[in-house]
C-alpha positions as CSV (number, residue, x, y, z in Angstrom):
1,X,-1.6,-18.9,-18.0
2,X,-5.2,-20.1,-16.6
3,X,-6.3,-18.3,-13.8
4,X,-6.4,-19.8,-10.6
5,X,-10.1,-18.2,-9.1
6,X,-11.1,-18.0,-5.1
7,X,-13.1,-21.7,-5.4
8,X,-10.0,-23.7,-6.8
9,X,-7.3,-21.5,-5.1
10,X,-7.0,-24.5,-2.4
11,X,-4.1,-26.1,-5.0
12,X,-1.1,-23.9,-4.0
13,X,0.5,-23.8,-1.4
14,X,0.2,-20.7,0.3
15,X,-1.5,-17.6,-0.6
16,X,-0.6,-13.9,-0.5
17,X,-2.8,-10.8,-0.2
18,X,-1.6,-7.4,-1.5
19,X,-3.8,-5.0,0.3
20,X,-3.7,-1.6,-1.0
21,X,-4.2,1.5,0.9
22,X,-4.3,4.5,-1.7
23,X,-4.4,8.0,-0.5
24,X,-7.6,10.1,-2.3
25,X,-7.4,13.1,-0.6
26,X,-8.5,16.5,-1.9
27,X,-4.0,17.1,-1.9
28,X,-3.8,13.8,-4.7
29,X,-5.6,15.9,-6.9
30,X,-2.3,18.4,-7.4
31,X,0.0,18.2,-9.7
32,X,2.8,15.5,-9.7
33,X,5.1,18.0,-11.0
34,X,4.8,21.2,-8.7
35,X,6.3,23.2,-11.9
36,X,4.0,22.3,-14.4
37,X,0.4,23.2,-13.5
38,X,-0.9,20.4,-16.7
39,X,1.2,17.6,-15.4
40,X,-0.7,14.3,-14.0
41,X,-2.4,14.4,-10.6
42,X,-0.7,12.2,-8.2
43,X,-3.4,10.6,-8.2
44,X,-3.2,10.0,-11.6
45,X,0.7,8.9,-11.2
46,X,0.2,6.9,-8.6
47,X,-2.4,4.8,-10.3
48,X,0.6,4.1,-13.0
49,X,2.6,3.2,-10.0
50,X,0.2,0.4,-8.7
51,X,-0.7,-0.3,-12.2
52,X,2.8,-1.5,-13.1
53,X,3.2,-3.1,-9.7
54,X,0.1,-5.5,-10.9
55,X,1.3,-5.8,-13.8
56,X,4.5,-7.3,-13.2
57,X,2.7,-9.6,-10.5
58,X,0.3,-10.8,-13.2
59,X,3.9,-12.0,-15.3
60,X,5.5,-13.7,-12.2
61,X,5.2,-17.6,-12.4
62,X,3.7,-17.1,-9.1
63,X,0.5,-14.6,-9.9
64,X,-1.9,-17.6,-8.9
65,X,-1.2,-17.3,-5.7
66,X,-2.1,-13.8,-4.7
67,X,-5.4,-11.9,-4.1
68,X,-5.5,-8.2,-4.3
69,X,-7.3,-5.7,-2.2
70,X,-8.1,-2.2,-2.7
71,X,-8.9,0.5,-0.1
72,X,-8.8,3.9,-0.7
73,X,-9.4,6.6,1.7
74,X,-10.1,10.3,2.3
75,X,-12.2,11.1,5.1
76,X,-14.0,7.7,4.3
77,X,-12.1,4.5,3.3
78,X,-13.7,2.8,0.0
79,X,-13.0,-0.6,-0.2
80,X,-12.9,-1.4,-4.5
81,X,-15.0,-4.5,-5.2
82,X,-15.2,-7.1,-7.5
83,X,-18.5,-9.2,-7.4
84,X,-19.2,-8.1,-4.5
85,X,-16.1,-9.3,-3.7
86,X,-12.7,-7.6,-1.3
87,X,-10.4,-9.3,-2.7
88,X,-10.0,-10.9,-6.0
89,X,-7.3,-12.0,-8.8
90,X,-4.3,-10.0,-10.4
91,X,-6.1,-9.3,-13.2
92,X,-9.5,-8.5,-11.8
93,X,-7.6,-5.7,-9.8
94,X,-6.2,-4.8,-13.3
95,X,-9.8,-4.4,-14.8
96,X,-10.9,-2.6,-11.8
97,X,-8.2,-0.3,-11.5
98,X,-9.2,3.7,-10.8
99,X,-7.7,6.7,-9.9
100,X,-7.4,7.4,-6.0
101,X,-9.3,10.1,-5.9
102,X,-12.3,8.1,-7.9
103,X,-15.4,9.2,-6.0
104,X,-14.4,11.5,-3.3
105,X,-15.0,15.1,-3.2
106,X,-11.9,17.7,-3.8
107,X,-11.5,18.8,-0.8
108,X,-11.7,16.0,1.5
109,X,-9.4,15.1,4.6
110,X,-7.0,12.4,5.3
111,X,-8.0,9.4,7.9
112,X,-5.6,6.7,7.6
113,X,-7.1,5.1,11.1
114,X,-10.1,4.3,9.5
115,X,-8.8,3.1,6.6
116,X,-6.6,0.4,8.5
117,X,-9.4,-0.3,10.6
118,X,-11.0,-1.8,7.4
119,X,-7.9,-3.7,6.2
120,X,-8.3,-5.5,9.3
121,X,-11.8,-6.1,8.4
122,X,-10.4,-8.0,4.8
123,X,-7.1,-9.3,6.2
124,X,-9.0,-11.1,8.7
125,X,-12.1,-12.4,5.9
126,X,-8.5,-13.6,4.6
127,X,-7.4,-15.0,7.0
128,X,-10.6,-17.1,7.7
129,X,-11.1,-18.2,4.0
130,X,-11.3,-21.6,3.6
131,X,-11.2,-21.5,0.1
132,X,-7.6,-19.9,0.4
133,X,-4.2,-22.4,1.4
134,X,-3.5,-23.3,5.0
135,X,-0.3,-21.3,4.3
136,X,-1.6,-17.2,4.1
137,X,0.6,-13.8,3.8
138,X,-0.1,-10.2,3.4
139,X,1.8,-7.3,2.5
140,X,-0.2,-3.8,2.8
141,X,1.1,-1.2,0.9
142,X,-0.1,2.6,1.8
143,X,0.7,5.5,-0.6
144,X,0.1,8.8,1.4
145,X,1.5,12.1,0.7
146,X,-0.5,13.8,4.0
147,X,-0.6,13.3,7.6
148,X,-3.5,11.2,8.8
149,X,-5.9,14.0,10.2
150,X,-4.0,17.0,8.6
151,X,-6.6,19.3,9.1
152,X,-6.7,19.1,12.9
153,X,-5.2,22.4,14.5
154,X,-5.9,21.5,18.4
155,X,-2.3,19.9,19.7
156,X,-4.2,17.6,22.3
157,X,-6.4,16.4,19.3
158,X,-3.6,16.1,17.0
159,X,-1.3,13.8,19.7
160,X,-5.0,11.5,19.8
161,X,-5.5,11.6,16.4
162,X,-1.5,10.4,15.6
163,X,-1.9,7.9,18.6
164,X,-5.0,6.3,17.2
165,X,-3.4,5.9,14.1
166,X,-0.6,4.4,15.2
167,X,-2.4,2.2,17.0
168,X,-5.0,0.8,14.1
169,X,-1.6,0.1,12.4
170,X,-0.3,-1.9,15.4
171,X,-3.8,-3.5,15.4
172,X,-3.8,-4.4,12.1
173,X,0.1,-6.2,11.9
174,X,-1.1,-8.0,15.2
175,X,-3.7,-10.1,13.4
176,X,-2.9,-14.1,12.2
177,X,-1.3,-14.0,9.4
178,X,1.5,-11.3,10.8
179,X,1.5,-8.8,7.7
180,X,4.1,-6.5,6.1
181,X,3.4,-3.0,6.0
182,X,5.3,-1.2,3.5
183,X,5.0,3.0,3.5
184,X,5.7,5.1,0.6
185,X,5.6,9.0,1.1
186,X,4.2,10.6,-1.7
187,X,4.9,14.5,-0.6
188,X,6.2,16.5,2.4
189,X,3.2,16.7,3.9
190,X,2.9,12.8,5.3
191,X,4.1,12.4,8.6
192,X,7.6,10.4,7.7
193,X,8.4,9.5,11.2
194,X,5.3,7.5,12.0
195,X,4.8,6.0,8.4
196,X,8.8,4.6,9.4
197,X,7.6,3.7,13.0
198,X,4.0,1.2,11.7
199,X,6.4,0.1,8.4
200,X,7.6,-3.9,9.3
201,X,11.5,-4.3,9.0
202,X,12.5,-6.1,5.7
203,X,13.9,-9.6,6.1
204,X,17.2,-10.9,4.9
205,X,16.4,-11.7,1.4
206,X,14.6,-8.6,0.8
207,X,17.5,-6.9,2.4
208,X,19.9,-8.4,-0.2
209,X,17.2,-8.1,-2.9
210,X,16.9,-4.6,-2.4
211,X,21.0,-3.5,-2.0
212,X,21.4,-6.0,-5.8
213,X,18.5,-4.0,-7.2
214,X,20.6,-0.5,-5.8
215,X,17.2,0.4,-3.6
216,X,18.6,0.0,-0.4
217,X,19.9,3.4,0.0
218,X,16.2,4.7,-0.4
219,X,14.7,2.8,2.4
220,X,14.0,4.2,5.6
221,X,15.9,3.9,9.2
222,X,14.5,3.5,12.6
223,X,15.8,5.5,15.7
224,X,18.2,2.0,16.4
225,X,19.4,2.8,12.8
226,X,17.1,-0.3,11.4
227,X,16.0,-0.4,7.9
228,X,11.9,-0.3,7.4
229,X,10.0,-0.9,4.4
230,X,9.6,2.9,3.9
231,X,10.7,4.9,1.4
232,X,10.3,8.4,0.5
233,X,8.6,8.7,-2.7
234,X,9.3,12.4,-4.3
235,X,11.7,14.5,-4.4
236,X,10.5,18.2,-3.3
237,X,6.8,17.5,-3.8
238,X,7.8,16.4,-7.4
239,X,6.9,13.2,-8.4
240,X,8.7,12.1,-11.8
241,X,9.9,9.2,-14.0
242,X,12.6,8.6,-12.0
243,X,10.4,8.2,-8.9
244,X,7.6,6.4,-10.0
245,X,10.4,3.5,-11.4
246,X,11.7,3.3,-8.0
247,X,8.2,2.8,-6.3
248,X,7.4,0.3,-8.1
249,X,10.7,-1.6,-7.7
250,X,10.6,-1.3,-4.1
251,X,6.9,-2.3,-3.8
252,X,7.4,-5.6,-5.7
253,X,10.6,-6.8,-3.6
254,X,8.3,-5.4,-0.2
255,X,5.9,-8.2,-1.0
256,X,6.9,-12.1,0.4
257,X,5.5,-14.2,-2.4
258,X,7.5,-12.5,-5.6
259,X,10.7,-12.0,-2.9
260,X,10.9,-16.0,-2.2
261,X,9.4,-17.7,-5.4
């Protein structure tokens, strides 16, 4: 299928962008499976994860009309580029691909603020392409498996420090184009209550999409007993086969484009 690039992208009738917000922390660098010491990094995994995500994108009839973004994060974000580009084609992201942890130091922290702070930055550049349809979308998906600002031991800190992320979340679904935000846990370590409380609530056809494809039962409830587009993604620290599968299916029916075509 010929490509569809950012200057002739003006053709279809809406476009989506999948922005990822990947988790390289110094924690990613441990074992996926906590009983085998030789086993994949989850970083590692979870570049298989987004990998096949892509992948199955790039095979949908619709793959023209999304754009993908890349932000990973550790005490910094680190926005992947393409040409000096945010965000770019399916297959581009394919090409560009690289473990979470790419670049970052072991032992670095976890600032998920910061890190939404710069989706907004791309979401909006988005938003304000003209080179894009009239019609935009965007579905974030952040992979964490640590609380944002783990490290922090002071109690008034760590109530500013949840409240600011929280609120760069909020920030970031409040622009234009009114994203999804789609939370995956990746350990016991990530902060499950707010991940559910800045995770957007599914609409009906995902909601049907996921209870055919048997993924309902994994998603996430709010305190009124709402389903969110959260899910958690190991079971006891362990990432396997099993997991990984699911991830993926639930991160392809989070996203509106592939959910409607």
């Amino acid at each position: 299928m010929q490509e569809i690039y950012k200057s002739s992208s003006a053709s279809t009738t809406r476009n989506e962008l999948v922005l990822f917000l990947l988790d390289g922390s110094g924690s990613m660098r441990r074992p996926a499976d906590t009983s085998n010491e030789s086993s994949p990094s989850k970083s590692a995994v979870l570049d298989v994860i987004v990998k096949g995500v892509l992948e199955r994108i790039n095979e949908s009839q619709a793959v023209n009309m999304f754009r993908v973004g890349i932000i990973k994060f550790a005490n910094e974000p680190r926005v992947e580029q393409n040409n000096s580009e945010n965000y770019f084609t399916v297959s581009e992201a394919i090409k560009i691909l690289k473990p979470s942890t790419h670049g970052f130091e072991e032992n670095e922290g976890t600032d998920i603020a910061k890190a939404f702070e710069k989706a907004i930055e791309i979401a909006n550049e988005f938003y304000e392409d003209e080179d894009m349809a009239i019609t935009k979308e965007c579905t974030l998906i952040l992979c964490t498996d640590g609380k944002h600002f783990e490290h922090e031991t002071d109690p008034t800190k760590q109530i500013e420090e949840l409240q600011r992320f929280t609120n760069s979340a909020e920030s970031f679904k409040a622009i234009g184009i009114s994203p999804n935000v789609a939370c995956v846990s990746l350990g016991s370590d990530a902060d499950i209550d707010a991940l559910i409380e800045i995770s957007t609530v599914p609409n009906l056809d995902q909601q049907k999409r996921f209870e055919k494809s048997q993924l309902l039962q994994h998603l996430k409830k709010d305190n009124s007993g709402q389903y969110r587009l959260c899910m958690v993604g190991h079971q006891n620290d362990n990432i396997g086969k099993h997991e990984v599968e699911t991830i993926r299916r639930f991160l392809i029916i989070g996203t509106r484009t592939l959910t409607t075509s």
